[in-house]
C-alpha positions in Angstrom: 6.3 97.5 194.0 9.0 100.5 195.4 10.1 102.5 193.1 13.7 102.9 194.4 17.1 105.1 192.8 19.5 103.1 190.9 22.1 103.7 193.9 19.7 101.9 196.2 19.1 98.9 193.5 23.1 98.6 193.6 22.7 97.9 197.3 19.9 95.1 197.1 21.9 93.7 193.9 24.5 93.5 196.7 22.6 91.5 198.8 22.6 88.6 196.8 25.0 85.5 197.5 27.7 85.1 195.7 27.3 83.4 191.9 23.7 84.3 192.0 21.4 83.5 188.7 19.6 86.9 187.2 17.5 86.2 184.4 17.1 88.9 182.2 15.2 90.6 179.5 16.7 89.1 176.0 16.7 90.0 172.3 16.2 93.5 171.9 15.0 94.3 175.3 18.5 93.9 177.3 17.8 96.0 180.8 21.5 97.6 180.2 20.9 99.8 183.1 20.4 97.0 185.4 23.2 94.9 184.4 25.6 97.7 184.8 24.3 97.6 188.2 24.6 94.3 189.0 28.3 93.8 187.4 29.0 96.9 190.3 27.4 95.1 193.0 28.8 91.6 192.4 32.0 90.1 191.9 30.8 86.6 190.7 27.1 86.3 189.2 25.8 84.5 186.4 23.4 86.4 183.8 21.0 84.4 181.8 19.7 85.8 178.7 18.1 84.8 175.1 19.9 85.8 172.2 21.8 88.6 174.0 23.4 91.4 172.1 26.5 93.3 173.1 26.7 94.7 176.5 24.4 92.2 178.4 27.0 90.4 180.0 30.2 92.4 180.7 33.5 90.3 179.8 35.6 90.0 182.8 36.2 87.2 185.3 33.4 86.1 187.7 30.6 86.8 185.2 28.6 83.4 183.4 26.9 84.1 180.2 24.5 81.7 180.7 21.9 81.2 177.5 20.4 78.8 175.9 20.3 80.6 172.4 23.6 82.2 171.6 23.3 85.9 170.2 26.2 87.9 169.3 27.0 89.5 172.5 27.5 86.4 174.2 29.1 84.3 171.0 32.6 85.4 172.3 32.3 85.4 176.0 34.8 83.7 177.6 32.2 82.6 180.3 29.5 81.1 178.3 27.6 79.0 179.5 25.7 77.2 176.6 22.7 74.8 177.7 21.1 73.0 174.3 17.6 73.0 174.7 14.5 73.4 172.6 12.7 77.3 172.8 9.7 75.4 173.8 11.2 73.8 176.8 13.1 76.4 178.3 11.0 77.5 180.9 11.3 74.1 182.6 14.7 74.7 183.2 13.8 77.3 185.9 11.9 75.0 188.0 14.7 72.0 187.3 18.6 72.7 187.0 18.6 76.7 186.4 16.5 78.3 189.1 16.7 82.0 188.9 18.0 84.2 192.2 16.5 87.2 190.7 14.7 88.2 187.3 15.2 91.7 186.4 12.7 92.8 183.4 12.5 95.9 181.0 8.6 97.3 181.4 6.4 99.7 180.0 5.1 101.9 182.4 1.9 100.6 184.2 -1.8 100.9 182.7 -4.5 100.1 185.4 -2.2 98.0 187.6 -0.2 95.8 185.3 3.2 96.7 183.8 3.9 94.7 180.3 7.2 93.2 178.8 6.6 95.1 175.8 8.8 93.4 173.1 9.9 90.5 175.2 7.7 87.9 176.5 9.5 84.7 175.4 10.9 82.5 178.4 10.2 85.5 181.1 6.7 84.6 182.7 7.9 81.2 183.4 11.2 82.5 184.9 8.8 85.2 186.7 7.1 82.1 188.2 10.0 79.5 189.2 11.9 82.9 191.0 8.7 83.7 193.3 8.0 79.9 193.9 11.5 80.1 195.5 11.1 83.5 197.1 13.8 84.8 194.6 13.1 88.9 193.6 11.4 90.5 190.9 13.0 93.8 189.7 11.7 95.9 187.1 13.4 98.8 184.8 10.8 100.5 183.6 11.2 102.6 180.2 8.7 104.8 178.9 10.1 104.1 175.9 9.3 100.6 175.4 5.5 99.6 173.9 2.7 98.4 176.3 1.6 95.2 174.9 -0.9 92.4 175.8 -1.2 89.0 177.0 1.0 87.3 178.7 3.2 90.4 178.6 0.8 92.2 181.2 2.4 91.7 185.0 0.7 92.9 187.8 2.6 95.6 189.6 2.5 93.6 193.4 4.6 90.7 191.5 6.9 93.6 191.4 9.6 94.2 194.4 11.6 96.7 192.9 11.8 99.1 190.1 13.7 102.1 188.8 12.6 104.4 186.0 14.2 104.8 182.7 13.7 106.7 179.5 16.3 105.2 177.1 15.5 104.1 173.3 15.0 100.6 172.3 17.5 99.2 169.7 16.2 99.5 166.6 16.7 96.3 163.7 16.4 98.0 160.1 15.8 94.4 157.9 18.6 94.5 155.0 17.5 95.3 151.4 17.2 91.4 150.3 19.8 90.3 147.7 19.0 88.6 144.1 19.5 85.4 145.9 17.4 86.4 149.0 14.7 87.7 146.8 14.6 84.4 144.4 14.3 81.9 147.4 11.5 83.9 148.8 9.8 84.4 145.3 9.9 80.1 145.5 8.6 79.9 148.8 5.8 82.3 149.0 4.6 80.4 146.1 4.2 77.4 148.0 2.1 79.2 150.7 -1.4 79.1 149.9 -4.0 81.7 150.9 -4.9 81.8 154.9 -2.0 80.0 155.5 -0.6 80.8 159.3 3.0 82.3 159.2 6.3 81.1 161.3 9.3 82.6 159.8 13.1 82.9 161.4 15.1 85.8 161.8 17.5 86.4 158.8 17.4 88.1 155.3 16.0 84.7 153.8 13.2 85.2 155.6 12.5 88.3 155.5 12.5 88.2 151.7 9.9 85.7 151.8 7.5 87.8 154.0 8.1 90.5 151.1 6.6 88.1 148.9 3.2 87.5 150.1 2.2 91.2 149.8 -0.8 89.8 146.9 -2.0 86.6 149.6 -4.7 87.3 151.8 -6.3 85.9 155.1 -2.6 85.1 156.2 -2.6 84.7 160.2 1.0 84.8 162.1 1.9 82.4 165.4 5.6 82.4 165.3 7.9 83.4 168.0 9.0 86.7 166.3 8.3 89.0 163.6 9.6 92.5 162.3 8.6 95.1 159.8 7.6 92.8 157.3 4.7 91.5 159.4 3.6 95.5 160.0 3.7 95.7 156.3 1.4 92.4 155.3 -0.9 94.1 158.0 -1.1 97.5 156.6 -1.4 95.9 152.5 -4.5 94.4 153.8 -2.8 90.9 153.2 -3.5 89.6 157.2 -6.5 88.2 158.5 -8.6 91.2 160.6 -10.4 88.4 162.6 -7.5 87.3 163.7 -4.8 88.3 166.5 -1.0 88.2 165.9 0.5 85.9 168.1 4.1 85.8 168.7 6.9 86.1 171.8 9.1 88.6 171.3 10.0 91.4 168.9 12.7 93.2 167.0 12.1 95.7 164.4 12.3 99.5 163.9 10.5 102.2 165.9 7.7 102.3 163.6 7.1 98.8 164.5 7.1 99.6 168.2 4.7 102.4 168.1 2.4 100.1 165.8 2.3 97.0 168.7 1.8 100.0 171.5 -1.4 99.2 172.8 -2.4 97.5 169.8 -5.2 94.4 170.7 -4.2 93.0 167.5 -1.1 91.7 168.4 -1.3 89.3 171.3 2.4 88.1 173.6 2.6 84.5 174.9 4.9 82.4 176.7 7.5 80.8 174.7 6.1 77.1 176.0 2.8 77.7 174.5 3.6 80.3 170.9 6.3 77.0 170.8 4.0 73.7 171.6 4.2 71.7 168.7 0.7 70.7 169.9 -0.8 74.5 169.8 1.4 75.1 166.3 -0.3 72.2 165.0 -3.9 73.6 165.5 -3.0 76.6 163.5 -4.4 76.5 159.6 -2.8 75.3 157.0 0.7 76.2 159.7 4.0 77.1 157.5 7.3 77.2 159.2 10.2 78.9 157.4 13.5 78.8 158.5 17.4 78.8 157.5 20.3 76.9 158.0 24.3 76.5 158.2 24.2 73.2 155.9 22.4 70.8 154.9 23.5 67.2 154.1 22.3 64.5 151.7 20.3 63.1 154.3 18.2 66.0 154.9 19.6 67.0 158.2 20.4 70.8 158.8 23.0 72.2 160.9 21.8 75.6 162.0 23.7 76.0 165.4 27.4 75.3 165.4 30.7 76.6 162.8 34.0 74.9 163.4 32.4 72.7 166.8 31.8 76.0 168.0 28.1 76.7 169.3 26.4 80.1 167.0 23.5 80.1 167.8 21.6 77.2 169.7 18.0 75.2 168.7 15.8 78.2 169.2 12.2 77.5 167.9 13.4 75.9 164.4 12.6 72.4 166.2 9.6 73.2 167.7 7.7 74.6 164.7 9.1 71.6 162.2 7.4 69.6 163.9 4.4 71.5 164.9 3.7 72.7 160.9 4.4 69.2 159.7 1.3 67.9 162.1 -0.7 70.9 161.2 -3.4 69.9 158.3 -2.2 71.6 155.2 1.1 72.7 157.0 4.8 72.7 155.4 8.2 73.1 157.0 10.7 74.9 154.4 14.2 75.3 155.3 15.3 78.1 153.0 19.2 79.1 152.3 21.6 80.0 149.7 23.4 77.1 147.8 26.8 78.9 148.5 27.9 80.5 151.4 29.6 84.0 150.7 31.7 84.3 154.1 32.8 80.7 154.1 32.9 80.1 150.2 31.6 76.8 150.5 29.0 75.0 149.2 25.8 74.6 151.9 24.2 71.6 150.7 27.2 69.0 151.4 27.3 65.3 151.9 26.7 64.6 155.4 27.2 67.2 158.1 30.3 66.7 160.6 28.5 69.3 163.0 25.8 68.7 165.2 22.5 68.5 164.0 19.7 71.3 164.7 17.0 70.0 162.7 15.8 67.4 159.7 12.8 65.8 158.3 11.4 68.8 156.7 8.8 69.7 154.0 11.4 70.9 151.3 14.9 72.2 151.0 14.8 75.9 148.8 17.7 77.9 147.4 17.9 80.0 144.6 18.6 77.3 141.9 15.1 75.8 143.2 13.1 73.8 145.4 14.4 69.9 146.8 11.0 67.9 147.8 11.8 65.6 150.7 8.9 65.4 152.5 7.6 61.6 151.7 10.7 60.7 149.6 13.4 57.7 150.0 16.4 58.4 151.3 18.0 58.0 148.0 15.0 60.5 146.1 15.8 63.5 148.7 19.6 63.0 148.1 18.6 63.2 144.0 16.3 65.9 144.7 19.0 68.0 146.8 21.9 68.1 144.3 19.6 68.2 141.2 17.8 71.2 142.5 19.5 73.0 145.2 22.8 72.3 145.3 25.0 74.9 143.7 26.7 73.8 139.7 29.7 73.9 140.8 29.2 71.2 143.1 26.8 68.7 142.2 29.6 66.2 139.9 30.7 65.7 143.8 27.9 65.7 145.8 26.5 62.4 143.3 30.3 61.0 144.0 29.8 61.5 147.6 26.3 60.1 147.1 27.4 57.0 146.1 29.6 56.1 148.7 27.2 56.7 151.0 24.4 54.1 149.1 22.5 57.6 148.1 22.9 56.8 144.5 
């Protein structure tokens, strides 16, 4: 590895052919520093990144937003690039259609050898791999700033070609103070989740309500692909598992979270492709997956990815950990949402979706008016069970017309 200046890592970004493919650090871990560098040094490039935020791909002509999990800074680019694919099968993208030029990662300083991708593991060792298999550079920003953490995070320093040195802050994610709403659906989900029961949840304020819940449970163990805060405080309540590490991908959360995870051998990073293998999330105990959603429809699909046609978000790890919780012994998939939509003023539990579909075929549909069973129901009993218990008031005279016309009731 050479540590080199940032001018000098302008130069060797210029080196690259023209529309070359840098992967990059995602989520909360955006290498800023490098993309400004790269966006000097190119004309035409493409940038992929996982659930980007603002600034990872600059808006102007010649630049790609490639992703295949839409986050906010790239949900208005006018180059995206949006490939559906399952969290879980990302990484064989790099050795198939999107093999990476470069992959430029945000580090914690080395201990004995290795640097580690801190908060971000996710789709990065595998991109890591495909880019050296193809004699394609490694580049490093390493922040002093970001937490050293374990497993697959670690990367020894000769995989390394270049590096510069940074000491910037990460950003921080402060988890809303839950609504009434927020805080009823969790109330009905945590009390669904039995003792020792191994935690997925999504990112939202529907999930992190339910976390909040489970401060009295005990022996709970996480393998998800994220977690925040409220994982830190389950930990710290004496409601996790001690014999057990905390696996997950990636990270967002406050500082307080970040110095927790630094060096900490409790909490162990893996590869998207195995904390997202249906087959490893069915071995966990008793594995619960909790997650949200756009819509759902009578039929028990959910449309968590698209508004208006328009890709939001993308598949992330929702599909992966349905099924892997519903194969678990013991396990559960709950999609959990609000029966109205504030923004949108619209009812979320509608007849049939007219977007495409993320997800169906779960355990149970919860919102704050209660809790839809559909797991091992007809067709027609999940349709009852969704207007009769989760559908909003004020809709459910036309959900049963709507039900009827489509044989439901």
């Amino acid at each position: 590895m050479q540590i080199v200046t940032p001018e000098a890592l302008q130069s060797i970004f210029a080196s690259f052919a023209d529309n070359s493919r840098f992967v990059v650090s995602g989520n909360a871990a955006i290498p800023h520093v490098a993309i400004e560098l790269i966006d000097k040094a190119q004309q035409r490039y493409i940038i992929h990144a996982l659930n980007a935020s603002k600034g990872a791909a600059p808006e102007r002509e010649g630049v790609t937003a490639e992703t295949t999990f839409v986050g906010a800074g790239m949900r208005k680019h006018p180059g995206l690039a949006y490939v559906p694919c399952r969290l879980s099968l990302v990484p064989r993208l790099f050795d198939g259609p999107l093999p990476p030029d470069a992959v430029v990662i945000h580090t914690a300083p080395a201990r004995d050898g290795q640097l580690s991708l801190g908060i971000e593991c996710n789709i990065l060792p595998a991109a890591i791999d495909a880019c050296r298999a193809r004699s394609g550079r490694i580049i490093a920003v390493i922040n002093d700033q970001m937490p050293y953490t374990y497993g697959d995070a670690q990367v020894p320093v000769d995989l390394v070609d270049y590096a510069i040195e940074v000491s910037v802050p990460l950003p921080e994610i402060t988890p809303a103070t839950p609504d009434a709403d927020s805080n009823r659906i969790g109330e009905l989900v945590a009390a669904r989740i039995p003792a020792g029961a191994t935690l997925q949840a999504g990112i939202g304020a529907i999930p992190d309500a339910t976390i909040a819940q489970l401060h009295t449970h005990k022996g709970l163990r996480i393998w998800t692909e994220t977690f925040s805060d409220g994982v830190l405080a389950l930990e710290r309540g004496g409601s996790m598992d001690p014999n057990h590490p905390l696996t997950t991908s990636f990270l967002m959360g406050t500082r307080e979270l970040y110095d927790w995870v630094d060096g900490n051998p409790r909490v162990r990073m893996m590869r998207t492709e195995r904390t997202n293998d249906p087959a490893l999330i069915a071995l966990q105990r008793h594995m619960t997956s909790i997650n949200t959603a756009l819509e759902i429809d009578l039929f028990g699909q959910a449309n968590a990815s698209r508004i208006n046609a328009r890709i939001y978000s993308g598949f992330g790890g929702q599909t992966d950990f349905i099924v892997g919780a519903l194969h678990s012994p013991g396990g559960a998939a709950y999609m959990a949402l609000r029966s109205w939509h504030p923004k949108a003023n619209v009812s979320t539990i509608v007849p049939l979706v007219d977007e495409p579909v993320t997800s169906f075929q779960q355990s149970a549909v919860v919102t704050e008016n209660g809790v839809a069973e559909l797991w091992g129901y007809t067709q027609q009993a999940q349709a009852r069970h969704l207007i009769r218990d989760a559908a909003h008031p004020d809709v459910r005279e036309e959900l049963w017309e709507e039900a009827r016309e489509l044989g439901l009731a």
